[in-house]
KEBA-317609 format. One record per residue (C-alpha): residue number from 1; y, x, z; residue in three letters. Coordinates in Angstrom, 2 decimals. Example, Ala and Ser with C-alpha at 12.3 -4.5 7.8 and 13.67 -1.06 7.14 Angstrom:
<atoms>
@num = 1	c2 = -4.50	c1 = 12.30	c3 = 7.80	residu = ALA
@num = 2	c2 = -1.06	c1 = 13.67	c3 = 7.14	residu = SER
</atoms>
This chain:
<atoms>
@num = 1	c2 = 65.40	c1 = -131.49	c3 = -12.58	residu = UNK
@num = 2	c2 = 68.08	c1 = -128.89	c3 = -11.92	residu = UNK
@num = 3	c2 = 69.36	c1 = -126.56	c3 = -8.98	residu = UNK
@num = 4	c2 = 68.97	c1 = -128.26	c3 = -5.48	residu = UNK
@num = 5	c2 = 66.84	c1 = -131.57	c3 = -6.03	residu = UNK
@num = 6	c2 = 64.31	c1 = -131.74	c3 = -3.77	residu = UNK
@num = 7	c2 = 61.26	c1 = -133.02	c3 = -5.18	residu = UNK
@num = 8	c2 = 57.61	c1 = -133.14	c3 = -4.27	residu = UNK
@num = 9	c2 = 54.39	c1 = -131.62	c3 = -5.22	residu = UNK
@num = 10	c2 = 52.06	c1 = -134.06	c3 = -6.75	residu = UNK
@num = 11	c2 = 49.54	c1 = -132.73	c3 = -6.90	residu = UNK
@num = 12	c2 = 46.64	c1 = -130.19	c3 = -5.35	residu = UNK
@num = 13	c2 = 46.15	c1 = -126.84	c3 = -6.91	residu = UNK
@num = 14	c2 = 44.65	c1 = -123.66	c3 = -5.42	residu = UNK
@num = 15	c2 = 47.28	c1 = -121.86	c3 = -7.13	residu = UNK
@num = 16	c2 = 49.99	c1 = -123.29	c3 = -4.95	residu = UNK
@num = 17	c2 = 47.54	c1 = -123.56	c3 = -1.71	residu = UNK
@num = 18	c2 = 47.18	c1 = -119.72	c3 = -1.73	residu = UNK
@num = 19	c2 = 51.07	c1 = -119.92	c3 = -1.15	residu = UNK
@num = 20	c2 = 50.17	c1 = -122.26	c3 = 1.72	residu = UNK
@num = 21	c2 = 51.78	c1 = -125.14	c3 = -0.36	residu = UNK
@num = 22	c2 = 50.14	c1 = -128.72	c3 = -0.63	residu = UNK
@num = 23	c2 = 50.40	c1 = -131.99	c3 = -2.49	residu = UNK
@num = 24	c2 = 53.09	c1 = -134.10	c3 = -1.07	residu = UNK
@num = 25	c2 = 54.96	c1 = -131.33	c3 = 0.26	residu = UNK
@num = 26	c2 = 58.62	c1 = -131.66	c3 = -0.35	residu = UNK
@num = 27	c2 = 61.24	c1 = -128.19	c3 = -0.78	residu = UNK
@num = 28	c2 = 64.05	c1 = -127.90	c3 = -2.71	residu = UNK
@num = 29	c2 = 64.76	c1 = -125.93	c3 = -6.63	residu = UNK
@num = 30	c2 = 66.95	c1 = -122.58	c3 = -5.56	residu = UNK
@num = 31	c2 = 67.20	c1 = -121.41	c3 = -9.29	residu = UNK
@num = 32	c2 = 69.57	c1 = -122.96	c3 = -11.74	residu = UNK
@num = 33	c2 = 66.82	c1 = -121.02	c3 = -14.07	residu = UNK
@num = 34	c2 = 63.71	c1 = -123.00	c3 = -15.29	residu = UNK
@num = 35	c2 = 61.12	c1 = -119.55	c3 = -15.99	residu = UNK
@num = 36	c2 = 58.09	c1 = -120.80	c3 = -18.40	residu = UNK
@num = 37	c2 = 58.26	c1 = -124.57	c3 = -17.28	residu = UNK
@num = 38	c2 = 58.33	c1 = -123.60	c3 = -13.53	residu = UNK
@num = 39	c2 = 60.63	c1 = -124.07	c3 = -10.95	residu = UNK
@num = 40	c2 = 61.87	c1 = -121.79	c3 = -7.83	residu = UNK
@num = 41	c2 = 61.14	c1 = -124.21	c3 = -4.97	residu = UNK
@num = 42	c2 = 61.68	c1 = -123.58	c3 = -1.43	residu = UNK
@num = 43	c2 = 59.77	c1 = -125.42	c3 = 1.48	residu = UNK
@num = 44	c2 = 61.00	c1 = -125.47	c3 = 4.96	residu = UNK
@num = 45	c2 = 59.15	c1 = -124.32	c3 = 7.89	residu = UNK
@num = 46	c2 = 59.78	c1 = -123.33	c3 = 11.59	residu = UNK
@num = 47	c2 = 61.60	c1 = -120.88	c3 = 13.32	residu = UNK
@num = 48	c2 = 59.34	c1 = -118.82	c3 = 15.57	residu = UNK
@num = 49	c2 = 59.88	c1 = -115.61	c3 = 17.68	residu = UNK
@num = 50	c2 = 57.13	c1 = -112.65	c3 = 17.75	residu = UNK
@num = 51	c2 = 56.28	c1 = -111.28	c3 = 20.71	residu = UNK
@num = 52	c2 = 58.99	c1 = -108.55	c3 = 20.10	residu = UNK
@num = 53	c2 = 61.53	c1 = -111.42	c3 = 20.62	residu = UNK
@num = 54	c2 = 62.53	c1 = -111.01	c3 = 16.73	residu = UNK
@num = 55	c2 = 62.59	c1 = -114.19	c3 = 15.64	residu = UNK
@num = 56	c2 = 61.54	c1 = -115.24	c3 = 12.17	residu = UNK
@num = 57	c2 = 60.80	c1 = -118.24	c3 = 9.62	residu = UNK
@num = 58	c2 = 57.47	c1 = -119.98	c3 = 8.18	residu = UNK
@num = 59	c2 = 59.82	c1 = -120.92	c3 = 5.06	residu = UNK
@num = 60	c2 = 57.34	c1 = -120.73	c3 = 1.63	residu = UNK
@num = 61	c2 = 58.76	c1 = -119.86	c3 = -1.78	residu = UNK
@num = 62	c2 = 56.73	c1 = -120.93	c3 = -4.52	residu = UNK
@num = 63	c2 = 56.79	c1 = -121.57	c3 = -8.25	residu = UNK
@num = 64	c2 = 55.75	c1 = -124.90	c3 = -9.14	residu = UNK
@num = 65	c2 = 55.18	c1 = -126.41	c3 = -12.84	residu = UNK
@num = 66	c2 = 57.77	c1 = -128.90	c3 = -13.35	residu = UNK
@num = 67	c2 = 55.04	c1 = -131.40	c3 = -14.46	residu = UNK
@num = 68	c2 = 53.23	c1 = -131.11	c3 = -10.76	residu = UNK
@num = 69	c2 = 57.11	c1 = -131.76	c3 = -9.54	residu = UNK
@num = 70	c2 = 58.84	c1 = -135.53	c3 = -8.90	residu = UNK
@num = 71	c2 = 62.43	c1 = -135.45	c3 = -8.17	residu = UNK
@num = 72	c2 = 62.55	c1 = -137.25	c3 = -4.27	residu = UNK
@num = 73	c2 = 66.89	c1 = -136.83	c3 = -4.00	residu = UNK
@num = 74	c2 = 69.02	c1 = -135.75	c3 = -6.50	residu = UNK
@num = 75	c2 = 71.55	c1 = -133.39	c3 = -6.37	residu = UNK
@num = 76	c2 = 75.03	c1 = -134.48	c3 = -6.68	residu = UNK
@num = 77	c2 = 78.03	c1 = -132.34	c3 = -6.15	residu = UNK
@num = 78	c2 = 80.68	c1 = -132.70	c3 = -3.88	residu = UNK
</atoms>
């Protein structure tokens, strides 16, 4: 696994589900760094507007063990 695979959680923890992340999710590593067998993964959510008219993202950062990880698409540079 390195920098900008996305991959997929495999499994359920309550760890990750008090980040609001679940099994079979699928975000993308955005650290070249692998901290204490964990990856920085990122998982896409929605745009959204408040009522102030600011508008803001449902995007989740979490760490995730790279064992609860499967790569989904590779990285390959341009």
């Amino acid at each position: 696994m390195k920098e900008y695979d996305d991959v997929k959680v495999i499994v359920e923890k309550e760890t990750y589900a008090k980040e609001g992340v679940h099994k079979g999710m699928i975000g993308t590593i955005l650290d070249p760094r692998k901290i204490n067998g964990k990856w920085l993964v990122v998982f896409d959510g929605e745009f959204k507007q408040d009522e102030d008219g600011a508008w803001y993202t449902t995007d989740k950062e979490c760490e995730v063990a790279e064992s609860d990880l499967m790569v989904v698409k590779e990285y390959k540079e341009p």
